[in-house]
TORKOL-4160 file (C-alpha; in steps of 0.2 Angstrom, whole numbers, padded with zeros to 4 digits, m for minus):
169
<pt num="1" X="0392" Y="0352" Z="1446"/>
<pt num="2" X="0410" Y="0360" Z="1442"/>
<pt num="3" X="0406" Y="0376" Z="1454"/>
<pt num="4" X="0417" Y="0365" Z="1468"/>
<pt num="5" X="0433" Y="0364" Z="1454"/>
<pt num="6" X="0431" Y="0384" Z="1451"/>
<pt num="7" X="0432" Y="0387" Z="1471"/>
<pt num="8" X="0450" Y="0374" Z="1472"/>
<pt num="9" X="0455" Y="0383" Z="1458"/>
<pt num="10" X="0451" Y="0400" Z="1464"/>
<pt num="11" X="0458" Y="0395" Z="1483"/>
<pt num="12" X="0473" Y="0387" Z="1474"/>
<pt num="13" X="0478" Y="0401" Z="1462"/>
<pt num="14" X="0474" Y="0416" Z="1476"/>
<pt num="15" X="0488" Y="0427" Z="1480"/>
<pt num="16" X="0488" Y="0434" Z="1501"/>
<pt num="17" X="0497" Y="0448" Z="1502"/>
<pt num="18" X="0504" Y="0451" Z="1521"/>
<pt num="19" X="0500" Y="0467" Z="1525"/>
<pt num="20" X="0495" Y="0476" Z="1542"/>
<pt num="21" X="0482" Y="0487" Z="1548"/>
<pt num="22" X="0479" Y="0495" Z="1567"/>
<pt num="23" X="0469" Y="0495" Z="1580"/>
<pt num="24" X="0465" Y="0507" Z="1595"/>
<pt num="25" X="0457" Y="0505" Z="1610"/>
<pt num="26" X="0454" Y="0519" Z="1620"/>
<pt num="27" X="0450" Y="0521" Z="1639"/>
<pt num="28" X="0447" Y="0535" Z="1652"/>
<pt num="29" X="0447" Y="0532" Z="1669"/>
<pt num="30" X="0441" Y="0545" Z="1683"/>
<pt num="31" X="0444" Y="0541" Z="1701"/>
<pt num="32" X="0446" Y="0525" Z="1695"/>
<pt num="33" X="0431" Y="0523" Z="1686"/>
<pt num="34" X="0431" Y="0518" Z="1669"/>
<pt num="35" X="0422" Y="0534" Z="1660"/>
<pt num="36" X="0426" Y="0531" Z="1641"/>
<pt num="37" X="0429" Y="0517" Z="1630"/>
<pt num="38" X="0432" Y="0516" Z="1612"/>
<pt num="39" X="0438" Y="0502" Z="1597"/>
<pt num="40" X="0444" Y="0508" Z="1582"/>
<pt num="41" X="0451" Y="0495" Z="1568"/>
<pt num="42" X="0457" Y="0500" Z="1553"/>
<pt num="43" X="0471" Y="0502" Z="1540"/>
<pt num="44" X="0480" Y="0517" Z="1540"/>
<pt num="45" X="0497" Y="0514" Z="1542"/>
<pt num="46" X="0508" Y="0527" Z="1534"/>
<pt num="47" X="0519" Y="0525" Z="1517"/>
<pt num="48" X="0535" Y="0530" Z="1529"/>
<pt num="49" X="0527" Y="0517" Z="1539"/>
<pt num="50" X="0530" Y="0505" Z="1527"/>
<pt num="51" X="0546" Y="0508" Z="1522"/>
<pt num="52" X="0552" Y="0509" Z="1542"/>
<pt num="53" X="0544" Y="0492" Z="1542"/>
<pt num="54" X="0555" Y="0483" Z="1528"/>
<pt num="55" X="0568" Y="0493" Z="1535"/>
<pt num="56" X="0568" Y="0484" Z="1551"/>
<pt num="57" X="0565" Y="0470" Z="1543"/>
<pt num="58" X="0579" Y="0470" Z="1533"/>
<pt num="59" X="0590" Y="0478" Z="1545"/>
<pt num="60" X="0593" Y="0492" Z="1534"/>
<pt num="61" X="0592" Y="0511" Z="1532"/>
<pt num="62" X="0595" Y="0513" Z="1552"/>
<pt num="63" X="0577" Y="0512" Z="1558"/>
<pt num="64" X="0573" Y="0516" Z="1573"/>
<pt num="65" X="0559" Y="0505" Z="1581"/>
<pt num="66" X="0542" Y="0512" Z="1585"/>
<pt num="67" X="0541" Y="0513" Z="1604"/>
<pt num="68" X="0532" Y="0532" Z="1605"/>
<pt num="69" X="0517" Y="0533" Z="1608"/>
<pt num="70" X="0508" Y="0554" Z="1604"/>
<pt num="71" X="0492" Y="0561" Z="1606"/>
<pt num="72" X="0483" Y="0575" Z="1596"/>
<pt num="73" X="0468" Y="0587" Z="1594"/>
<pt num="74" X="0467" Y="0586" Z="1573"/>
<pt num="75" X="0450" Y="0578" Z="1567"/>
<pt num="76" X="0457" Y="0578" Z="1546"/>
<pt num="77" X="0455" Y="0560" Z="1541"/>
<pt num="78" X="0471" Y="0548" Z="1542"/>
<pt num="79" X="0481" Y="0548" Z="1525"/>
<pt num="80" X="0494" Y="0536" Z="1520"/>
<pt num="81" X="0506" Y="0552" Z="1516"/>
<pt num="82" X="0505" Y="0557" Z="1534"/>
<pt num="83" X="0518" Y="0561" Z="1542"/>
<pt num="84" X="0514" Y="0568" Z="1558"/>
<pt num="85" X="0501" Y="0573" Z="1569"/>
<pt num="86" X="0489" Y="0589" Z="1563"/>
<pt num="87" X="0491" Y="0594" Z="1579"/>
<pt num="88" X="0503" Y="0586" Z="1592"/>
<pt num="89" X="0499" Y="0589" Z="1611"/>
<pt num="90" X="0515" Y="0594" Z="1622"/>
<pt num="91" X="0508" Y="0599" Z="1637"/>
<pt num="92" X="0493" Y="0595" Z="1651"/>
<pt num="93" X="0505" Y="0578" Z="1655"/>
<pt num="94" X="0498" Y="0572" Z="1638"/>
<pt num="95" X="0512" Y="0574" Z="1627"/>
<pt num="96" X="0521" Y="0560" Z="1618"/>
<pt num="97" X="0528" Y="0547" Z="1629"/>
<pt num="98" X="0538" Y="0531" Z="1628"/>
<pt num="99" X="0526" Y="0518" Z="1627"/>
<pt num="100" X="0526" Y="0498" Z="1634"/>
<pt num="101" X="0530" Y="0489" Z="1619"/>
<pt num="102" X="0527" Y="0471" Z="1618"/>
<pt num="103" X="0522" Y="0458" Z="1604"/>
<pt num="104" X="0505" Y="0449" Z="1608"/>
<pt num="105" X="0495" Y="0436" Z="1599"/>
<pt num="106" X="0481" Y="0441" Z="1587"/>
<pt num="107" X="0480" Y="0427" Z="1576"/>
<pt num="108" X="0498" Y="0415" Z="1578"/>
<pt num="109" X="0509" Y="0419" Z="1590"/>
<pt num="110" X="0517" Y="0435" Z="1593"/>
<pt num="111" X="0510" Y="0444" Z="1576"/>
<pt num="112" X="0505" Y="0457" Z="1585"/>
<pt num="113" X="0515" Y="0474" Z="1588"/>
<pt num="114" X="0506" Y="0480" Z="1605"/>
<pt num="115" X="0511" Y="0501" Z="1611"/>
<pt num="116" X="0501" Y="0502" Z="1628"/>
<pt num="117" X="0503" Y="0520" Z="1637"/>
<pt num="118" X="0494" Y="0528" Z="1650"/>
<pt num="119" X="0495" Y="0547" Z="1654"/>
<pt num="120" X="0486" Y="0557" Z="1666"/>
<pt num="121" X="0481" Y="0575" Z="1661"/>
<pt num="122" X="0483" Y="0590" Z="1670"/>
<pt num="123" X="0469" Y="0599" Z="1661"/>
<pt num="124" X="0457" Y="0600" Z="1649"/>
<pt num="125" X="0460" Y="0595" Z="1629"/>
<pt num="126" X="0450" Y="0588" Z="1616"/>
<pt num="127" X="0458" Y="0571" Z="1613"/>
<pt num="128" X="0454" Y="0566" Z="1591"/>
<pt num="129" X="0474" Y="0558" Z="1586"/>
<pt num="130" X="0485" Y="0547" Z="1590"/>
<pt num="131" X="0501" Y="0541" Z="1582"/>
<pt num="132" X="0515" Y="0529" Z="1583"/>
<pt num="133" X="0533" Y="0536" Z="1582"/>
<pt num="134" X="0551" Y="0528" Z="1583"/>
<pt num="135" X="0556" Y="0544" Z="1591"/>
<pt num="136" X="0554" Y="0556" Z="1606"/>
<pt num="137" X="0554" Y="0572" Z="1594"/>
<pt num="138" X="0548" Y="0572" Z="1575"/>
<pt num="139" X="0555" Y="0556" Z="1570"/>
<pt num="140" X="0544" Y="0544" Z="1557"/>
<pt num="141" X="0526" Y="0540" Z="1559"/>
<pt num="142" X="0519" Y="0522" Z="1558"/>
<pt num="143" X="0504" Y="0526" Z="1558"/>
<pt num="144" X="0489" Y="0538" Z="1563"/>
<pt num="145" X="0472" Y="0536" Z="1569"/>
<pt num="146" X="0457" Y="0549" Z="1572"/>
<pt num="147" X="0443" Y="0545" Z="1584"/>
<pt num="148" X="0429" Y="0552" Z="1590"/>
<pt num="149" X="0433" Y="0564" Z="1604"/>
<pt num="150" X="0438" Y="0563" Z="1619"/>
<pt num="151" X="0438" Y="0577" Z="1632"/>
<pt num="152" X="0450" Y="0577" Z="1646"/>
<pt num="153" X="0448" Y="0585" Z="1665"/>
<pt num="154" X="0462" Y="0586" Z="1674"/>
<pt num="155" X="0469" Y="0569" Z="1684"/>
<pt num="156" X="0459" Y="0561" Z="1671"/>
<pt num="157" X="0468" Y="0545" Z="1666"/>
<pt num="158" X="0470" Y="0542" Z="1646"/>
<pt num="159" X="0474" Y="0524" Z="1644"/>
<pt num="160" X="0478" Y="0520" Z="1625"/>
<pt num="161" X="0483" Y="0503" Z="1618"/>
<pt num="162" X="0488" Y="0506" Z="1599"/>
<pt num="163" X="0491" Y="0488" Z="1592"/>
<pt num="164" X="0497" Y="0481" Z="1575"/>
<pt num="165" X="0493" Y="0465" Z="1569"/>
<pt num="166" X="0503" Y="0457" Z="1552"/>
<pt num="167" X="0493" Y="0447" Z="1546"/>
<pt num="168" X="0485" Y="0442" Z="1527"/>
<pt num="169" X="0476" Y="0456" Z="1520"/>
């Protein structure tokens, strides 16, 4: 007969922390053919992700936004310690790029950090890492995400969109 005054309670004393996680969608194209698709959500950020974020925030500690966009062949599981990739690609036109940074809608408008990039390799690698930089060498790392592999061929088209929802945890 009370169970409805716990839940009011309960729903009226909860505490929501904001927080964000990530989400990667993956896509390979040949000839124009789409040959591989994946969707990864999860919550890996990293802890100098977090303190970039209340840096920019805040407007302190002259952060740099995350608009880079790298790609890896490590397959060790994401850590929040991370701080780069295991192993960064630089070469086969797969190495880190600037990426198309726009806020989308996930849940309210515009809560949503979206890094979209497409590359096209010039050779073979086993694609298993991304991650989100605020800079076009080393730099800090928002987050990292492994994946199941993806190997490339050359002219194969890599199409990643790495996005960032804030939203209550």
């Amino acid at each position: 007969m009370f169970n409805w005054l716990r839940r009011v309670k309960k729903w009226l004393t909860r505490s929501d922390p904001v927080g964000f996680c990530d989400e990667l969608t993956i896509e390979a194209f040949v000839g124009g053919k789409r040959v591989h698709y994946q969707r990864i959500k999860g919550r890996c950020p990293t802890n100098a992700g977090f303190a970039a974020v209340a840096g920019l925030v805040g407007n302190t500690g002259s952060v740099n936004p995350f608009t880079y966009l790298a790609l890896g062949t490590g397959s060790t599981a994401a850590a929040p310690t991370d701080t780069a990739l295991e192993a960064e690609i630089t070469d086969t036109g797969l190495a880190r790029a600037s990426a198309t940074v726009s806020r989308v809608t996930t849940t309210v408008t515009n809560d949503t950090l979206q890094l979209l990039k497409e590359w096209t390799a010039t050779g073979v690698k086993i694609l298993r890492e991304i991650g989100a930089f605020n800079a076009a060498s080393a730099g800090d790392m928002l987050a990292r995400k492994v994946f199941a592999a993806l190997t490339t061929e050359d002219t194969m088209v890599v199409k990643m969109t790495y996005k960032f929802p804030f939203t209550a945890a």
